[in-house]
C-alpha positions as CSV (number, residue, x, y, z in Angstrom):
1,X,-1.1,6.2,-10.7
2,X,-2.2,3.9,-8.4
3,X,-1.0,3.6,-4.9
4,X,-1.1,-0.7,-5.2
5,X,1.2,-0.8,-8.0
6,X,4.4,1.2,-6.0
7,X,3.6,-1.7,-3.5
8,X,3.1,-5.3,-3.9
9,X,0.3,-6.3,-2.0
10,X,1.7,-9.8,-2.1
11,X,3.7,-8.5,1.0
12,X,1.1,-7.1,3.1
13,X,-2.3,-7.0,1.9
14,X,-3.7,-3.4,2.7
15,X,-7.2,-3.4,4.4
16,X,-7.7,0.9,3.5
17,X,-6.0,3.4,1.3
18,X,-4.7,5.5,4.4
19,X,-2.6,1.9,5.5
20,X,-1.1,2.2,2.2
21,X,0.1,5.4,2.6
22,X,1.3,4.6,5.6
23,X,2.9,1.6,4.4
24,X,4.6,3.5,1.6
25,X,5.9,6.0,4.2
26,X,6.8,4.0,6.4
């Protein structure tokens, strides 16, 4: 399960996989 599909990266592109973590966190 990819971490890019539970966010759209339409809304903020992430430049690593830890900021897309945090992004989902957050």
């Amino acid at each position: 399960m990819p971490i890019a599909r539970t966010i759209p990266t339409r809304q903020r592109p992430p430049k690593k996989i830890g900021d897309v973590k945090s992004s989902d966190l957050a």
